[in-house]
C-alpha positions in Angstrom: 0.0 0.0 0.0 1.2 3.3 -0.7 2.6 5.9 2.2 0.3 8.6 4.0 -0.1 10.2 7.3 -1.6 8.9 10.0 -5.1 8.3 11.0 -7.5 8.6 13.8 -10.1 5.7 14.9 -13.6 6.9 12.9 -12.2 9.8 11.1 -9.8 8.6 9.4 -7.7 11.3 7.7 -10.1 14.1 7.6 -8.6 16.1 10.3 -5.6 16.3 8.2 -7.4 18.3 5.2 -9.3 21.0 7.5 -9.2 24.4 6.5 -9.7 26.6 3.8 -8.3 25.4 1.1 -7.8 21.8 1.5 -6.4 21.3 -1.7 -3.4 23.3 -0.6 -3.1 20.3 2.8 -3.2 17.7 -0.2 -0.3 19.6 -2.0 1.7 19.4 1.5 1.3 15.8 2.2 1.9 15.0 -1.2 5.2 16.9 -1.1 5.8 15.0 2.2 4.4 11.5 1.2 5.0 11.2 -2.4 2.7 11.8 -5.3 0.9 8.4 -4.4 -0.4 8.3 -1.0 -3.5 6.7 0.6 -5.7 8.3 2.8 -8.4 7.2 4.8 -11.9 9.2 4.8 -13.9 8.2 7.5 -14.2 4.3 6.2 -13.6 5.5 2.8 -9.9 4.4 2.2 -9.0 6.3 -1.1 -6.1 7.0 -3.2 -4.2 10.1 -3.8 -2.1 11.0 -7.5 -0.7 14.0 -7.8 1.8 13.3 -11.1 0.3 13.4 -14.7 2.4 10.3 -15.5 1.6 8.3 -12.6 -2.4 9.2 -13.1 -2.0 8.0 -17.0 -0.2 4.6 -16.0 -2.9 3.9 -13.2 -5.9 4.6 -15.6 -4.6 2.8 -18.3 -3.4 -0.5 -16.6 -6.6 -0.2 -14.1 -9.4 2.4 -15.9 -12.0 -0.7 -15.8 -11.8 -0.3 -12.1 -13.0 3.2 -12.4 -15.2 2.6 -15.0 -18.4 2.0 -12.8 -18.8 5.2 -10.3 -19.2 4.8 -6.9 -21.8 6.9 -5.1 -20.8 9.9 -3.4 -21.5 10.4 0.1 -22.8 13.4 1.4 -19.7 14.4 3.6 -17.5 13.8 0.6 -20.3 16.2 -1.5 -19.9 19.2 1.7 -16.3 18.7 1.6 -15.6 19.2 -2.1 -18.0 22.5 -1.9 -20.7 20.5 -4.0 -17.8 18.9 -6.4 -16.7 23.0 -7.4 -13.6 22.3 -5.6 -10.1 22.8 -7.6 -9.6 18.9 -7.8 -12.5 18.4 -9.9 -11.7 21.6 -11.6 -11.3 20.1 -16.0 
């Protein structure tokens, strides 16, 4: 499994994005952990890619894994400022 920071029981990793501008928390643990890193939302674990190349090589060797969506939960929906937030930014 890849690197990240560490977790509390129930939350997860959340307490490590508060803030602002949690995209700028993902920037720092991704200069700290690498630019694959798992994190763990609540019981959501997910993964984190912050390099072009290493995005490309994931999608293309596992894109039918991401093929079906998952449903978003509402925390992940408040979080992500109703999915305007910079990440999901084309």
């Amino acid at each position: 499994m890849p690197p990240g920071p560490w977790r509390l029981p129930l939350i997860g990793n959340m307490h490590h994005l508060v803030g602002a501008l949690p995209h700028h928390r993902l920037r720092d643990l991704a200069n700290k952990y690498g630019p694959l890193m798992q994190l763990q939302l609540g019981e959501v674990p997910i993964f984190v890619i912050s390099s072009a190349e290493i995005a490309e090589e994931v999608l293309k060797t596992h894109g039918i894994i991401f093929a079906s969506s998952m449903p978003f939960l509402v925390s992940t929906k408040v979080k992500f400022y109703d999915f305007k937030d910079i990440a999901f930014a084309p």
